[in-house]
VEXDREN-596043 format. One line per 5 residues: for each residue x, y, z of N, C-alpha, C. Coordinates in Angstrom, 2 decimals. Layout:
<pts>
X,Y,Z,X,Y,Z,X,Y,Z ~ ...
</pts>
This chain:
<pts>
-36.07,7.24,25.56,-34.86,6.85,24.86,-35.16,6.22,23.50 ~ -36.73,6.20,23.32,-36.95,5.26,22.25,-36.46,6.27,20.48 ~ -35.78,7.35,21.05,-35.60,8.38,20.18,-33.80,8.52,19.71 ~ -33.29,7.78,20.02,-32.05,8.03,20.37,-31.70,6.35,19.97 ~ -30.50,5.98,19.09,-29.36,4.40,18.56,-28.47,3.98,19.75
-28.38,3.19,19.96,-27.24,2.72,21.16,-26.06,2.74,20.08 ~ -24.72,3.36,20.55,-23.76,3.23,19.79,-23.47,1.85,18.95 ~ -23.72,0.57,19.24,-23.43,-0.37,18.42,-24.42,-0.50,17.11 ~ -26.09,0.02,17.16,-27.26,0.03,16.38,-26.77,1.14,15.60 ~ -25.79,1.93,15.93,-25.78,3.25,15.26,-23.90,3.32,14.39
-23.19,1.94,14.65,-22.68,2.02,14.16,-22.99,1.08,13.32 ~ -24.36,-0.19,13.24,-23.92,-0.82,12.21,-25.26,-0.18,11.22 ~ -25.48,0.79,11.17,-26.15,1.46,10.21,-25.37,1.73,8.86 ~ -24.42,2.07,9.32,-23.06,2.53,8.59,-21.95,1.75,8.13 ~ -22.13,0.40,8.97,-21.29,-0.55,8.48,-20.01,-0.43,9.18
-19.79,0.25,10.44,-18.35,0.28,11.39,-18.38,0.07,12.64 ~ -17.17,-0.12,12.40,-16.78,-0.69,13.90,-16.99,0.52,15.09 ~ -17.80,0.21,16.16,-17.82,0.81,17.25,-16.83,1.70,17.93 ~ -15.76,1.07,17.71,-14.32,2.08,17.98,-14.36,3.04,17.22 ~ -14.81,3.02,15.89,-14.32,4.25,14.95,-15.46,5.49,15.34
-16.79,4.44,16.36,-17.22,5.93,17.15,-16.54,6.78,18.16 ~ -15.81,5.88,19.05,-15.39,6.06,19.98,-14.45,7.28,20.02 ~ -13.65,6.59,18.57,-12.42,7.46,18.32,-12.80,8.60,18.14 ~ -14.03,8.83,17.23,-14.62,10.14,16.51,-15.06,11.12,18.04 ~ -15.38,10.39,19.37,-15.82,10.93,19.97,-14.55,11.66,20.81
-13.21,10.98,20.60,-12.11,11.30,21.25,-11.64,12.07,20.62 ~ -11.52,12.69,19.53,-11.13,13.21,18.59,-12.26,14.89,18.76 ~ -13.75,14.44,19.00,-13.92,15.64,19.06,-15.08,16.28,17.89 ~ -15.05,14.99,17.04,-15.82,15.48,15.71,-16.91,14.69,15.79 ~ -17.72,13.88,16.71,-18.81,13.07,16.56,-18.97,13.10,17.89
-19.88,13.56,18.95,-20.02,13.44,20.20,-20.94,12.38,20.25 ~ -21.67,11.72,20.89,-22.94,11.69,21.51,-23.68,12.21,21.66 ~ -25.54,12.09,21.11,-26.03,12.72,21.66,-26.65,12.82,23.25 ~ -26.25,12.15,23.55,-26.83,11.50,24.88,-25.96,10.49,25.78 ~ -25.65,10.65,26.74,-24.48,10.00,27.22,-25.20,9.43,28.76
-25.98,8.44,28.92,-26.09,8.26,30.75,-25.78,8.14,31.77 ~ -25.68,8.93,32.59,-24.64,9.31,33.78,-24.80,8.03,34.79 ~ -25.40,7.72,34.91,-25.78,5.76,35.72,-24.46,5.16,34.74 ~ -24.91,4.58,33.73,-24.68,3.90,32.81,-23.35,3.83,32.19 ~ -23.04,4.87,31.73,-22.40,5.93,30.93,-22.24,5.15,29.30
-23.95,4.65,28.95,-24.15,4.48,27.60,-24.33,5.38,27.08 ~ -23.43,4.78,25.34,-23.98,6.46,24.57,-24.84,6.34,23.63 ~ -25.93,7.31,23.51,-26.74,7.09,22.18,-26.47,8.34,21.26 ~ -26.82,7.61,20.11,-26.98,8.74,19.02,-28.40,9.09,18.44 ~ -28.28,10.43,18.04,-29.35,10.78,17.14,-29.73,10.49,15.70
-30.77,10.21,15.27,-30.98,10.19,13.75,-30.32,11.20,13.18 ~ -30.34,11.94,13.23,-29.65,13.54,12.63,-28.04,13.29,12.60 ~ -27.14,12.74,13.39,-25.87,12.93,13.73,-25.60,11.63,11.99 ~ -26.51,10.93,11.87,-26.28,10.06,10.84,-25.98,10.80,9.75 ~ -26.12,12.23,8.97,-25.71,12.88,8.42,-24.76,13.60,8.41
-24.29,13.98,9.87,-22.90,14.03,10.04,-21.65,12.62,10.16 ~ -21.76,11.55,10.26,-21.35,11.00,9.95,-20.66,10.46,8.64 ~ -22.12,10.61,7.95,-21.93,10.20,6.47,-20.71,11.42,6.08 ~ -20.78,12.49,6.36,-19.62,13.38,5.61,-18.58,13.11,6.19 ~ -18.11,12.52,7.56,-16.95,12.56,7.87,-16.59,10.85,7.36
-17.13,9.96,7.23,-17.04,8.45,6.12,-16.32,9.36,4.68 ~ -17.40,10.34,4.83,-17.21,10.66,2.84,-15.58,11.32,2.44 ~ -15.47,12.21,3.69,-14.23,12.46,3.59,-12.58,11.85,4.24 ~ -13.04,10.71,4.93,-12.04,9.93,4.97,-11.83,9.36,3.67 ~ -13.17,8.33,2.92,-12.97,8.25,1.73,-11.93,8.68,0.35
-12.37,10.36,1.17,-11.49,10.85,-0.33,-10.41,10.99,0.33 ~ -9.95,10.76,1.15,-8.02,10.99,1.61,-8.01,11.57,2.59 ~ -9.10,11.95,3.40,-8.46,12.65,4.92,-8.55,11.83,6.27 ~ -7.21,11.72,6.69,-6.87,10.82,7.80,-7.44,10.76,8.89 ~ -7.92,9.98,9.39,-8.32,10.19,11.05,-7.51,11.40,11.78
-6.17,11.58,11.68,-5.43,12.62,12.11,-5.82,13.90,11.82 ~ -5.89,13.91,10.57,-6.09,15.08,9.45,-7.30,15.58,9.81 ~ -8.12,14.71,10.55,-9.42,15.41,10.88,-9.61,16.21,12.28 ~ -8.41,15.83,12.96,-8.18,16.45,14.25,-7.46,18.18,14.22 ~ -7.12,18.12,12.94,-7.04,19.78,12.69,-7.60,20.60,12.59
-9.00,19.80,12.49,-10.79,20.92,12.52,-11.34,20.93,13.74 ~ -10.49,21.07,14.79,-10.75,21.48,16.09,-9.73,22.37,16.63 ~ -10.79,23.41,16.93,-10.17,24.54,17.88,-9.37,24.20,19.28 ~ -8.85,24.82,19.69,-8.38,24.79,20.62,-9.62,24.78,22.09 ~ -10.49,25.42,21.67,-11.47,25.09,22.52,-12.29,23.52,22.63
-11.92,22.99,21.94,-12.47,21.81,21.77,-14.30,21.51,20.82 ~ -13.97,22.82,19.40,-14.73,23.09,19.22,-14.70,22.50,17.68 ~ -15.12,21.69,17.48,-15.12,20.92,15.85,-16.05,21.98,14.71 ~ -15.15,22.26,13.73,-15.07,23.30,12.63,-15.72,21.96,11.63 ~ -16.68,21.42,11.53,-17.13,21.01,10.57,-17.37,21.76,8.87
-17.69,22.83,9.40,-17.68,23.36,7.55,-16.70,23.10,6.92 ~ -15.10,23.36,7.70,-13.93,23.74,6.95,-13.69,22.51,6.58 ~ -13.97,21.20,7.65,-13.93,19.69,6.68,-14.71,19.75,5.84 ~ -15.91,19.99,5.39,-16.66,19.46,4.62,-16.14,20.65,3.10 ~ -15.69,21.51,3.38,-14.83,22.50,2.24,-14.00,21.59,2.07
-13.15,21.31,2.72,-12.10,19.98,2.39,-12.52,18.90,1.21 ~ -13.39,18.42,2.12,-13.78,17.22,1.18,-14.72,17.62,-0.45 ~ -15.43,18.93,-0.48,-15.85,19.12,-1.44,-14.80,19.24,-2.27 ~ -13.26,19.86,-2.22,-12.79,20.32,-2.84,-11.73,18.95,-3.43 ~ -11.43,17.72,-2.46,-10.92,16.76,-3.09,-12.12,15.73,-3.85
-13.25,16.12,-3.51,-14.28,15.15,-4.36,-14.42,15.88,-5.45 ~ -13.83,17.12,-5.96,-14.05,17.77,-7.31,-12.91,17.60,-7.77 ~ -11.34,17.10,-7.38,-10.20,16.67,-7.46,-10.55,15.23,-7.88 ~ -11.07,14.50,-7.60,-11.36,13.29,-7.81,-12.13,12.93,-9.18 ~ -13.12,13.67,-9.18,-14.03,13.57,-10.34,-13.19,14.36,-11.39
-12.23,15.00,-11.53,-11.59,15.58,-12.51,-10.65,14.30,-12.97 ~ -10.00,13.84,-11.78,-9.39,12.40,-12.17,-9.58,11.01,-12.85 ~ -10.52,11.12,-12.07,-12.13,10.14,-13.09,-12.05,10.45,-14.06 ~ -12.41,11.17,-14.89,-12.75,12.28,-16.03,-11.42,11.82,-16.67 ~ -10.48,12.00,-16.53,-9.19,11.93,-17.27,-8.75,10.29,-17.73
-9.10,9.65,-16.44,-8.63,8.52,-16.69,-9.78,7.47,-17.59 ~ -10.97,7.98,-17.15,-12.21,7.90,-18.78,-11.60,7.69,-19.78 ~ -10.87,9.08,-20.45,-10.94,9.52,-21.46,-9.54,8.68,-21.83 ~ -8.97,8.36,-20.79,-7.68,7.87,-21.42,-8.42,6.56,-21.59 ~ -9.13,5.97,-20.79,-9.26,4.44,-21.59,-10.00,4.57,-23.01
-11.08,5.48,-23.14,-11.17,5.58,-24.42,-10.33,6.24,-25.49 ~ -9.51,6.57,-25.25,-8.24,7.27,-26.34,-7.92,5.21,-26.25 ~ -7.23,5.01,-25.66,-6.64,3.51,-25.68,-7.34,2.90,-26.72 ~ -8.87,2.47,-26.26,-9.92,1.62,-26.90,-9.71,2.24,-28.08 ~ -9.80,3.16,-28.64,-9.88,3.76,-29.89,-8.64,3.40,-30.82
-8.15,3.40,-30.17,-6.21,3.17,-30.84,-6.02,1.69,-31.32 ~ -6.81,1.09,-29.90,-6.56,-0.65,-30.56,-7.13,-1.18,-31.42 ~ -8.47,-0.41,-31.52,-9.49,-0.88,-32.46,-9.11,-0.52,-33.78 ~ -8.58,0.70,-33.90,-7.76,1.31,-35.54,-6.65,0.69,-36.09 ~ -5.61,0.02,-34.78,-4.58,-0.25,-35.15,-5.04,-2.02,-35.55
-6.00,-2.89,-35.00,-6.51,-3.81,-35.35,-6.84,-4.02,-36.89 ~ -7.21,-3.06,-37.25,-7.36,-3.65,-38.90,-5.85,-3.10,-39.69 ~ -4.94,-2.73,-38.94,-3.53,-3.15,-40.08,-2.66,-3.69,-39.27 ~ -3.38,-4.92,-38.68,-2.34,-5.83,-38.20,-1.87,-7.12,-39.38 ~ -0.71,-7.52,-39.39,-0.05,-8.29,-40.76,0.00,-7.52,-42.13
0.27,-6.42,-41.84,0.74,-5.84,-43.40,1.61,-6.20,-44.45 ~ 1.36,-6.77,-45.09,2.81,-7.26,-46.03,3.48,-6.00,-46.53 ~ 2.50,-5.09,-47.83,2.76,-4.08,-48.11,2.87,-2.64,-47.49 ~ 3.60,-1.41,-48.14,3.39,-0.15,-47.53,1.35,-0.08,-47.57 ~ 1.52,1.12,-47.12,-0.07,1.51,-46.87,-0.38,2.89,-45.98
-1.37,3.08,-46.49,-1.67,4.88,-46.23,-2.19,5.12,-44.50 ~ -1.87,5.64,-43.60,-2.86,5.38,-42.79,-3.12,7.04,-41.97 ~ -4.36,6.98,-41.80,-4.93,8.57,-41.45,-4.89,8.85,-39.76 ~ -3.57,9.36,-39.37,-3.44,9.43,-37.42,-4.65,10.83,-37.37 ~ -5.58,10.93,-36.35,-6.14,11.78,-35.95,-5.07,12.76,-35.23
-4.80,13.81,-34.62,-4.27,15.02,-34.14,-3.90,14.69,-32.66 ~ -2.44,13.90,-32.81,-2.05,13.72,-31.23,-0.98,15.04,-30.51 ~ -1.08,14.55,-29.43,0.53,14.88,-28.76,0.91,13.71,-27.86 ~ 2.35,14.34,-27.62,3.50,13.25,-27.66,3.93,13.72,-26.69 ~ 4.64,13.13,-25.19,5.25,13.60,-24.36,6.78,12.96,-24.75
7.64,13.64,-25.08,8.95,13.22,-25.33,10.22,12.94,-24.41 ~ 11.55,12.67,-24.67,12.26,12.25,-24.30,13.70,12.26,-25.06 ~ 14.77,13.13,-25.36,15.61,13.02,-26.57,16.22,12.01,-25.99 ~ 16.94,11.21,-26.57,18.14,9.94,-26.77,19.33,11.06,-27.61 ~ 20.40,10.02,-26.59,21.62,10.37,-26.89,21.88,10.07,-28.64
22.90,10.40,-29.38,23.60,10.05,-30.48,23.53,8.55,-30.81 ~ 23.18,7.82,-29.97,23.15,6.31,-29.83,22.57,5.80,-29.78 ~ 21.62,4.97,-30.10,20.65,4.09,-29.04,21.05,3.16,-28.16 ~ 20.37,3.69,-26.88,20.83,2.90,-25.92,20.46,1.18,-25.69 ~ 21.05,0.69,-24.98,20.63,-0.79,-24.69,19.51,-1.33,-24.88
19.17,-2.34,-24.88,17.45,-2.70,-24.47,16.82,-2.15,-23.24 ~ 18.48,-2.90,-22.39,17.49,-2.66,-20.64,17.77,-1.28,-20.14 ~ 18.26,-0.91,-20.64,18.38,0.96,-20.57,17.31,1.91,-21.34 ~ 17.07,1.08,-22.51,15.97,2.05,-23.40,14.76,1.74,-22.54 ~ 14.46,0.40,-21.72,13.12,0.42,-21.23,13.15,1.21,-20.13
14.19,0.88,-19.37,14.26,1.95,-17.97,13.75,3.29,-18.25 ~ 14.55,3.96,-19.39,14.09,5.40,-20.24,12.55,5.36,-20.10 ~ 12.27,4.45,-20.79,10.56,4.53,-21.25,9.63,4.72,-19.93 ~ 10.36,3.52,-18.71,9.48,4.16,-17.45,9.94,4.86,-17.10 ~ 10.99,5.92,-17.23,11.12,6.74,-16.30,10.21,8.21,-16.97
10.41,8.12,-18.06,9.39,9.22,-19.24,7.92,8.54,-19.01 ~ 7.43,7.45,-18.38,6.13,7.46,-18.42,5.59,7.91,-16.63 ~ 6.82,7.63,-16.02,6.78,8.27,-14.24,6.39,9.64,-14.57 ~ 7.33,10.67,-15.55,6.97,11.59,-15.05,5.97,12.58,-15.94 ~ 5.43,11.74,-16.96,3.91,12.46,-17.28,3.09,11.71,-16.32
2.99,10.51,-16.00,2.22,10.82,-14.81,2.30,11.80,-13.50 ~ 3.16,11.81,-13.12,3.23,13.16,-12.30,3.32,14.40,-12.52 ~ 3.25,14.43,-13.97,2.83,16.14,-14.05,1.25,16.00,-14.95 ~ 0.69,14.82,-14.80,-0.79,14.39,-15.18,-1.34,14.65,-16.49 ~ -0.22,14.08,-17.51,-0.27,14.37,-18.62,-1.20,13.07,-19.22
-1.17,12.14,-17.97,-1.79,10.77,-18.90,-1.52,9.74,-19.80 ~ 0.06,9.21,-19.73,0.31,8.76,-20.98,-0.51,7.01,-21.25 ~ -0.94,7.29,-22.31,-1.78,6.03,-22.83,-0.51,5.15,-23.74 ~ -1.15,4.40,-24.51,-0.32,3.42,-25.72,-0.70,4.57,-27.13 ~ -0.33,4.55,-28.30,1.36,3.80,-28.17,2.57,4.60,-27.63
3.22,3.97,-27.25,4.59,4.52,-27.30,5.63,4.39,-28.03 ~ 6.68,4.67,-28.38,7.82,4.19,-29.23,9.09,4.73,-29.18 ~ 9.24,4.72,-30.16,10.31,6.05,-30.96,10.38,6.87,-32.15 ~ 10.93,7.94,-31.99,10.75,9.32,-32.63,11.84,9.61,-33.42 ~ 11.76,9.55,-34.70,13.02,10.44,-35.53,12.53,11.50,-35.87
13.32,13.26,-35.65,13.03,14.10,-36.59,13.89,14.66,-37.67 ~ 13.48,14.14,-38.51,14.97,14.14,-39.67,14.90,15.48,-40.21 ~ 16.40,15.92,-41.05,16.18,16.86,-41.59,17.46,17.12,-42.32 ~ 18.06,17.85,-43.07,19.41,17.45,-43.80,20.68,17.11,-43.08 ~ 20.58,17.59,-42.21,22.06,16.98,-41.05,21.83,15.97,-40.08
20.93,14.55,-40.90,21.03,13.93,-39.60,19.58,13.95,-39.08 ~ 19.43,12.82,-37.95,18.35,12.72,-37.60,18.10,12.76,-35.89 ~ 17.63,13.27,-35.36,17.69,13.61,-33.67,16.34,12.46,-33.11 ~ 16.78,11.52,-32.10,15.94,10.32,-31.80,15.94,10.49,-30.04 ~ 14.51,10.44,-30.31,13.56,10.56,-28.74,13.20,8.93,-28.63
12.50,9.34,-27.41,11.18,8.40,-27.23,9.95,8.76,-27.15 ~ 9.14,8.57,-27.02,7.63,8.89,-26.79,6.37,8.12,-26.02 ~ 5.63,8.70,-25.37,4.55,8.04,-25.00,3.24,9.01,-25.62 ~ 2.18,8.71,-26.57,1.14,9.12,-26.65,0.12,9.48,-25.10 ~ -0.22,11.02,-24.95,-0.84,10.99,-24.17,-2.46,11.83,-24.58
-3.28,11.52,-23.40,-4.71,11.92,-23.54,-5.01,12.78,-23.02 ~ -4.08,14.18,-22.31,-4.47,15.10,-21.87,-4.36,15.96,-22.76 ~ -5.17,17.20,-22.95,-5.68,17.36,-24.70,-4.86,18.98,-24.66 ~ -4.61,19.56,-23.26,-4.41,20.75,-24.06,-3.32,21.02,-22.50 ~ -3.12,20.21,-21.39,-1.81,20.77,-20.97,-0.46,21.41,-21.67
-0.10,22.46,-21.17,1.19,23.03,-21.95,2.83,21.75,-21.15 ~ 3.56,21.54,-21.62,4.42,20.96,-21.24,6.14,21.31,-22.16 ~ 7.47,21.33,-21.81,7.70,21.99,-22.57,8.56,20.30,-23.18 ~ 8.13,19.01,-22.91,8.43,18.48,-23.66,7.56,17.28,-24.44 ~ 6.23,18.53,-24.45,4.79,17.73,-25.31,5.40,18.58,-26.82
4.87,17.03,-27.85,5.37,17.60,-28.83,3.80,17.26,-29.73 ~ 3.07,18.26,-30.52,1.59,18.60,-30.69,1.61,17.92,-32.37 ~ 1.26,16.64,-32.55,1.54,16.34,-34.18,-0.02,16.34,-34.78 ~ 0.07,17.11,-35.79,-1.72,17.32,-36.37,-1.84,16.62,-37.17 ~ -3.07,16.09,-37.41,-3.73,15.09,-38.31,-3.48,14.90,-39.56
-3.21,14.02,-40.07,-2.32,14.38,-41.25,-2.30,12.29,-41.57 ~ -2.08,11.91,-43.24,-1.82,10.70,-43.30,-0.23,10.11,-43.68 ~ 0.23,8.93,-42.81,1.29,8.61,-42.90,1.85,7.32,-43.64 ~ 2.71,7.69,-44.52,2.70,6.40,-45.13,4.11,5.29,-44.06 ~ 3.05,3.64,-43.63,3.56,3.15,-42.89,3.76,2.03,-43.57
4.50,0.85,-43.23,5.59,-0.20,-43.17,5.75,-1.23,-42.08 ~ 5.48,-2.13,-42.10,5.95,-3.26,-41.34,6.96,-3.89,-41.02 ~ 7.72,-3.85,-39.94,9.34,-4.44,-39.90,8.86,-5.84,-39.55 ~ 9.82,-7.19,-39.53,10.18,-8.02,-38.48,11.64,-7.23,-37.89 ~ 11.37,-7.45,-36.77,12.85,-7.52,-35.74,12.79,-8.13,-34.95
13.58,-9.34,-35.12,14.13,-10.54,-34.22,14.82,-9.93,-33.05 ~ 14.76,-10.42,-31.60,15.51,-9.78,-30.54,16.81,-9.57,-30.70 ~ 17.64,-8.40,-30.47,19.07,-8.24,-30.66,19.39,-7.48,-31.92 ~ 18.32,-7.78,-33.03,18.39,-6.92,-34.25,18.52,-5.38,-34.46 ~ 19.19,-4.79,-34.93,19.32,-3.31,-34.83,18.10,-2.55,-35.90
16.90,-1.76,-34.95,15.99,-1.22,-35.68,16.31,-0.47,-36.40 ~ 17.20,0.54,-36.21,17.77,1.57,-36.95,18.29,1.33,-38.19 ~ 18.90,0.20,-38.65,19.07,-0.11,-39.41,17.99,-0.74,-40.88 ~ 16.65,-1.16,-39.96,15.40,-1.87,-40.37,14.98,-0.53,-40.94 ~ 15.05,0.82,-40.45,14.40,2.04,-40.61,15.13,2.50,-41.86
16.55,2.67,-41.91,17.50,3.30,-42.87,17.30,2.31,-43.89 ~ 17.06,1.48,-43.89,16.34,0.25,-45.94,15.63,0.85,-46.39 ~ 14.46,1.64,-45.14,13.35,2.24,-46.24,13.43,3.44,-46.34 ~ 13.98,4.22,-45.23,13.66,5.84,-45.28,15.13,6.61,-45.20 ~ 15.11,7.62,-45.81,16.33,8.57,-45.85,16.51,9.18,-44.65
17.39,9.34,-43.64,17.18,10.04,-42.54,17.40,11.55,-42.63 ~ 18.10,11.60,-44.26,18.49,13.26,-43.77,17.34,13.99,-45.02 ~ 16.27,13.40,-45.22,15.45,14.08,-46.20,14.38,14.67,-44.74 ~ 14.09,15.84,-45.14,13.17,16.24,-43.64,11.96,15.54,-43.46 ~ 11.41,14.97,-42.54,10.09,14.03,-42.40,10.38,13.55,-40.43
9.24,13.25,-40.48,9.35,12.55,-38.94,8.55,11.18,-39.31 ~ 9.49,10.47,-38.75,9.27,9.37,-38.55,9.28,8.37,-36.84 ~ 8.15,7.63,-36.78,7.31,7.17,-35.79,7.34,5.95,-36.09 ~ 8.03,4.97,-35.10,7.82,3.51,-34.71,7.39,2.72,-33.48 ~ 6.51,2.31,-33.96,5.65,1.35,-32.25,5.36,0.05,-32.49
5.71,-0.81,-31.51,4.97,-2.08,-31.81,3.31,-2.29,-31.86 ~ 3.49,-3.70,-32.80,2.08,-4.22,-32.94,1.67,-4.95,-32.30 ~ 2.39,-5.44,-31.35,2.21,-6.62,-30.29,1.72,-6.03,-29.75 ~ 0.18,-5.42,-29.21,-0.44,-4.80,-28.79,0.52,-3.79,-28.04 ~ 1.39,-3.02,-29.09,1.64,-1.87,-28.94,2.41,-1.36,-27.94
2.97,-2.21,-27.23,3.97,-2.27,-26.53,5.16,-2.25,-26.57 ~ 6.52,-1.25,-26.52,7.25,-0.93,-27.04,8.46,-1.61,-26.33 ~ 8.61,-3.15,-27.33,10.38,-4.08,-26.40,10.72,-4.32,-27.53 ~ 12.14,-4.65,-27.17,13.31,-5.28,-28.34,12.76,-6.83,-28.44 ~ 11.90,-7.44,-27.32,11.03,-8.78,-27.66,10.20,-9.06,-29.00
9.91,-7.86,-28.95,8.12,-7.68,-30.21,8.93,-7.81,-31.28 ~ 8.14,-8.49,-32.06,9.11,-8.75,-33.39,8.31,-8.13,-34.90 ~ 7.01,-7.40,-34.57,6.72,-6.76,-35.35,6.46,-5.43,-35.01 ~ 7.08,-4.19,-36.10,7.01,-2.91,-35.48,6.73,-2.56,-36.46 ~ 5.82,-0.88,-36.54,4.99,-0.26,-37.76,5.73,1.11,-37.80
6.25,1.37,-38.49,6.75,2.24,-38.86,5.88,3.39,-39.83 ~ 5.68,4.52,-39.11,5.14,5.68,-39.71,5.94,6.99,-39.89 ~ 6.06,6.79,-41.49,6.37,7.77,-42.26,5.69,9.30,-42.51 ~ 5.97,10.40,-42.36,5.28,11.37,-42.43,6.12,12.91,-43.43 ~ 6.35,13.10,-44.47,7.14,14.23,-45.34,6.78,15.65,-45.03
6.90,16.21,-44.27,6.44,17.89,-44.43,7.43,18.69,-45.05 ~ 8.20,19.19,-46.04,9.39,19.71,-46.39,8.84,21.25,-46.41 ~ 7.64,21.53,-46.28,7.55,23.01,-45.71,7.16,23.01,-44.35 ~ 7.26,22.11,-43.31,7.38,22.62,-42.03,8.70,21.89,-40.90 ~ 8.92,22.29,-40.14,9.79,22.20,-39.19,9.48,21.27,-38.59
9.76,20.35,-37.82,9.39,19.80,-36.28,10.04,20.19,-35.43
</pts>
């Protein structure tokens, strides 16, 4: 027997509780190798420690104790490959997720660090946006409330996350002007670089001439916007806070980016 773990030596190899052998053994996917008919102690093999580790690995990534009882036949015959296909295929789901959410903290880091040196602007000033997109949101004829425009903002940031668009900072609001008037979204900047969406809006690199508001709470921005800019000359115009970029009727400083294309559309 000196070849063979007593179930408790063999579960704390692994760091678990003895039951979660038990269960594995009720279940069908971790037997014993050795069971004593006197006794009815169970031991395990060195070897079964590698089957273990994959069925740890794939609870890990999301499959239920239950979920694992579907890789048994009706014969009482445990389909280990088709779990371990399982789990390869959410651990490459995972690492794609990883991967995204990387890149979004460095899109972030990058943003704060740029937007850091034109914090307190007195004057206008030139500033060079690298080549974003925008997951949008149109607004009514109106702007809505405070506590309605924020509701808007999470509910437009719910659902690029669920269609895994990623939205990072900044966010704001969107004018696209043009001789009749000006049509006003919202926006969240996101870091997924080339999903199609049909309300990602793709703005290329290009420099914008920006502006510093105060707006005291209750103050009407729109109005802060129409002192400096024409709404019905064609241009898009982009406002986000500087309060680390967080977009409330609280923040009392907002940057306003100006942008003229009169030979292209938005």
């Amino acid at each position: 027997m000196n070849h063979y773990f007593t179930i408790s030596k063999f579960a704390r190899l692994r760091g678990i509780n003895i039951n979660s052998l038990r269960y594995y053994e009720r279940l069908g996917i971790l037997r014993p190798a050795y069971i004593d008919p006197r006794t009815r102690y169970r031991y395990y093999a060195a070897e079964q420690l590698s089957v273990l580790d994959m069925i740890l690995l794939c609870i890990n990534l999301g499959i239920s104790l239950k979920q694992l009882a579907a890789y048994i036949d009706q014969g009482g015959d445990f389909h280990s490959r088709d779990l371990f296909e399982e789990g390869k295929r959410r651990a490459q789901e995972k690492i794609c997720e990883l991967q995204n959410s990387l890149r979004s903290i460095e899109h972030t880091l990058n943003y704060l660090e740029d937007s850091g040196q034109y914090v307190r602007r007195d004057a206008p000033y030139r500033r060079l946006f690298p080549q974003r997109r925008l997951v949008t949101r149109e607004l009514g004829d109106r702007m809505p409330h405070a506590s309605d425009l924020e509701t808007t903002f999470a509910q437009l940031n719910g659902y690029a996350r669920e269609q895994k668009l990623y939205p990072v900072l900044p966010m704001g609001l969107l004018y696209r002007c043009a001789a009749g008037g000006a049509t006003r979204s919202i926006y969240w900047e996101i870091s997924e670089p080339s999903k199609e969406d049909p309300y990602i809006l793709a703005l290329p690199q290009g420099e914008y001439l920006c502006l510093q508001v105060i707006c005291e709470p209750g103050q009407d921005i729109e109005s802060l916007i129409a002192a400096q800019f024409d709404f019905r000359q064609e241009a898009m115009i982009l406002v986000s806070s500087m309060e680390r970029s967080r977009f409330h009727f609280g923040s009392k400083c907002f940057e306003i980016q100006y942008l003229s294309r009169p030979s292209q559309g938005f």
